[in-house]
N, C-alpha and C positions, 0 to 999 in steps of 0.2 A: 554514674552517668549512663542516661540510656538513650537507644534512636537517637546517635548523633550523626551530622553530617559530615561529609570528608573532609569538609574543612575543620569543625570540630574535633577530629582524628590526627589531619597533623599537628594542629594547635600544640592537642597534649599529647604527642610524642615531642615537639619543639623543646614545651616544659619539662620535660625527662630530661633531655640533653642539656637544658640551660641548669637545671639544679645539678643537676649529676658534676657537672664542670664546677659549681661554686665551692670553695673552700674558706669560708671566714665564720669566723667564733661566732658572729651577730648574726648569722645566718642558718635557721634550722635544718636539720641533715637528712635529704629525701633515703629514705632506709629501704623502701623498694616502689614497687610498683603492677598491677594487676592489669595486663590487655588481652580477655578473654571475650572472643564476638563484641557484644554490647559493654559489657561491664568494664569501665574507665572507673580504676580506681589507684591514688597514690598515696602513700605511707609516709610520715614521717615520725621523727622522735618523739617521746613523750616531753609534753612540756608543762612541769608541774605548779608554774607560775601563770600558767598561761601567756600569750603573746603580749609583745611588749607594748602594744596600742591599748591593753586593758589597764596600763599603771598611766599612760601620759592621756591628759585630759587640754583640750585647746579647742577656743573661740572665731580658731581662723576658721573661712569659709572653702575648704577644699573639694573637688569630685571632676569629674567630667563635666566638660563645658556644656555638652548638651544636654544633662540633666540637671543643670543649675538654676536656681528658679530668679528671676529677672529683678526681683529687686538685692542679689546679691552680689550686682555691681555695685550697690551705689556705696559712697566712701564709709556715710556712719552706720552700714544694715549692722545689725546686731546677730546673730545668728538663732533661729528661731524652729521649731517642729513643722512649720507649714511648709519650709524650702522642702525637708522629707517628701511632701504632702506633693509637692509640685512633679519630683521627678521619680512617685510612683506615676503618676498622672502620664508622664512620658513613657513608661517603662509599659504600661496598658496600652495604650497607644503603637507600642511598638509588638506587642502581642497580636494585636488585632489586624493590624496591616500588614504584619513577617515584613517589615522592614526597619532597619538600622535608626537611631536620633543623629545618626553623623551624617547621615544622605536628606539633611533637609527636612526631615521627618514634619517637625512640629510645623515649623513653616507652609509648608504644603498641607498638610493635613489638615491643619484647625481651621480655616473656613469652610471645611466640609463635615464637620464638629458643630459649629458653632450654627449651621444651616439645617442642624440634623439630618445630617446626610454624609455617613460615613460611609455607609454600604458600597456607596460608588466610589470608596478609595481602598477599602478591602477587597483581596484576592476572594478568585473565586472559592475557595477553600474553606474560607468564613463563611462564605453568604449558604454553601453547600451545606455546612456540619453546625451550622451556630444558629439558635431561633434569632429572627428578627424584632423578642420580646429582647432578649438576653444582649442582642447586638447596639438597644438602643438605650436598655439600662448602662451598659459600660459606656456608650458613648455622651450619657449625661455625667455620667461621674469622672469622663476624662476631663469635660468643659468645666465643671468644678473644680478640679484639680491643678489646671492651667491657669486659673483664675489668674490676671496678674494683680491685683489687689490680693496679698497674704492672707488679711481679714475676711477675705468670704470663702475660701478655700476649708474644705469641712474638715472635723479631725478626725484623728484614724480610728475611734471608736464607730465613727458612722460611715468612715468607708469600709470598714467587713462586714458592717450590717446591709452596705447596698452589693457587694462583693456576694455574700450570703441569697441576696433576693436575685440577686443575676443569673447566681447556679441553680435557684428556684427556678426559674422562669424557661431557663434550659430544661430541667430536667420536667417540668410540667409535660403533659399531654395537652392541657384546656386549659387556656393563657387566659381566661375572660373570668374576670371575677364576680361576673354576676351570676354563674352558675350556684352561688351561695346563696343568693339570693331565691333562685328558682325550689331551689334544696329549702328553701323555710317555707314558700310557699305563704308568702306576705301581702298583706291585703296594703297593699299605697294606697293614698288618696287620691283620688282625681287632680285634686289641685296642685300634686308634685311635677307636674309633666312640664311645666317652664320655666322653671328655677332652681336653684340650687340649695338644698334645708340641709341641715345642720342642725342635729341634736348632741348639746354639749354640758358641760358644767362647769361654771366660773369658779367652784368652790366647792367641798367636799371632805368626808372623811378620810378618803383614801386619798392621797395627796399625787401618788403615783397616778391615779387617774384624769387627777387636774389637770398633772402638767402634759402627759397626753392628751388634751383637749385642747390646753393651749399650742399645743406643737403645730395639731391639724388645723388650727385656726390659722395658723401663722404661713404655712402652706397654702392655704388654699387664699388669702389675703396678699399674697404673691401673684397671683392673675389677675389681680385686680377686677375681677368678678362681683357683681351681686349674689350675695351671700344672706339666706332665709337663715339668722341663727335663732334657736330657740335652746334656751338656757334653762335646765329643769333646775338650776339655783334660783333662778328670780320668778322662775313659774311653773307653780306644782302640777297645771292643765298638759304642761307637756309629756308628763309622763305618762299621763292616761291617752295622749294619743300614741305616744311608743306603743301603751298592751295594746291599744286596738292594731297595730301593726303588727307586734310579733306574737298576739294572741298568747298562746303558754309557752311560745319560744322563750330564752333567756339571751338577754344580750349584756354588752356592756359601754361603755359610751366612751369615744365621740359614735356616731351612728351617721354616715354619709350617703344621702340621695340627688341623684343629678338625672334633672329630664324626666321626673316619674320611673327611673329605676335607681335599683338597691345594690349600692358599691358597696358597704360594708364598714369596718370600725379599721380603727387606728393602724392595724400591719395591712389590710387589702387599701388604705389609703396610701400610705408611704410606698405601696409594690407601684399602684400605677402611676403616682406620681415621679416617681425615678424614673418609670420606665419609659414614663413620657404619655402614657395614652390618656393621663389625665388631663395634660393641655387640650387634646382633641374631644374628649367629652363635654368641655366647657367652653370650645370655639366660637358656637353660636349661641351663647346664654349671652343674654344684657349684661353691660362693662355696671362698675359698682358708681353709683351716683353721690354717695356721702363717703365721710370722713373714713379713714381704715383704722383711726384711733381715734376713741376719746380723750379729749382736752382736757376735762374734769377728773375722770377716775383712770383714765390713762389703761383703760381696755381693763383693769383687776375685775372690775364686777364687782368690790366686797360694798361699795354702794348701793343703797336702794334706790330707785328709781324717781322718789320725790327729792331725795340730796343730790342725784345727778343726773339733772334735767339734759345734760348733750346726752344722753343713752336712751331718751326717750322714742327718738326715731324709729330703734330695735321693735319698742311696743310698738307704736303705729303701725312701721310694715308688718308687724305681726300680724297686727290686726284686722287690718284689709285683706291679708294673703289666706289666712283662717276660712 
């Protein structure tokens, strides 16, 4: 234990005295203890079974009230990995403000959360030492994590990946990912300046690429945005205008352009999308006017276009937008 505060100092000396005093069989035997400046550290027995919570296994719902997640009041909740999900959610949350979940925390906090507007409930200590990229990625993933629907609450594989892009984003110099763009030195077209394209693929050899396509599709069909997709599955023309864009650059696909600039593929989409600045890019682009699924092929794509006439639209607006 390091840089603890005083109250953290009596804490554990308290616990010295409390274990020091216990005598019973069921209880492991503090053997010493180490209070050198910073270094808080306590000793006990080996225990070659390890603790007794590793042998009993149980479906009740226990923890502190204020990191319980809301549907584990209800009588039939079953106990599940997203209640986890909910009171790391708190526990960030209580990182970010230096304040306690037992002083009202969530309470107060989350309409300032849910407003995007955290900064004004963090000390100034945050707003000093913390980018306001990296302040706004955590505060999207605290509103996820409070979700009170369990089911929309992301699993903990994609909160260390947005945990991961947080401490990116901190440690960046140049938070603006179009400097990638500048760096290829890409010829757009004129006609990308007022809409949103989307170069992607319904289908493919590499499978792993698919469903990265489908991910960023699913993303950005969240804003309910018009969305220019063009599918080099259903149309060979799109790939020829990729070279003429990245000339003998190499890229890989999805490929994102908003407003005639160059966002970039699948990790610079998921960065500003967490972080938030992707709402703001597509603030003033026209809301989407048709369906955000197909009826017929139920968005797969693995239809041709004469057997699934609802996906003819895609051609059209191609067409005209070309």
């Amino acid at each position: 234990m390091t840089s603890i505060s005083e109250e953290g100092i009596l804490s554990f000396h308290k616990e010295i005295d409390l274990l020091t005093a216990c005598d019973q069989v069921n209880i492991i035997s503090l053997v010493g203890y180490c209070d050198e400046k910073d270094d808080k550290i306590l000793v006990y027995e080996f225990m070659p079974k390890g603790p007794s919570a590793s042998q009993q296994v149980t479906n009740n719902v226990k923890g502190t009230p204020n990191y319980i997640a809301p549907e584990c009041y209800e009588p039939d909740y079953k106990l599940s990995r997203k209640a986890d999900i909910y009171a790391f959610g708190v526990i960030l949350l209580e990182v970010l403000c230096e304040r306690p979940s037992w002083k009202r925390l969530v309470q107060l906090a989350l309409p300032y959360v849910m407003r995007g507007e955290l900064e004004m409930f963090t000390p100034e200590y945050v707003e000093s030492n913390i980018s306001p990229e990296c302040v706004r990625a955590c505060e999207n993933l605290i509103r996820d994590c409070l979700e009170n629907d369990a089911d929309k609450r992301p699993m903990i594989d994609e909160v260390v990946d947005r945990l991961e892009v947080a401490i990116k984003l901190q440690n960046q110099s140049a938070n603006d990912p179009q400097t990638v763009g500048t760096e290829l030195a890409l010829t757009i077209p004129e006609g990308f300046h007022d809409r949103v394209v989307l170069y992607h693929s319904s289908n493919g050899v590499i499978v792993k690429t698919q469903d990265v396509c489908q991910e960023v599709r699913k993303i950005l069909d969240g804003y309910g945005k018009r969305v220019d997709e063009r599918d080099l599955y259903l149309d060979g023309s799109y790939k020829k205008q990729l070279k003429k864009i990245f000339g003998s650059s190499s890229y890989t696909l999805p490929q994102l352009f908003i407003s005639g600039k160059y966002i970039g593929g699948a990790d610079e989409i998921r960065k500003i999308h967490w972080s938030g600045a992707l709402r703001k890019k597509l603030d003033r682009l026209p809301k989407r006017d048709y369906p955000s699924s197909c009826r017929t092929c139920m968005n797969t794509r693995f239809a041709s276009l004469s057997m699934c006439p609802d996906c003819c639209y895609w051609k059209r607006d191609q067409a005209n937008m070309a």
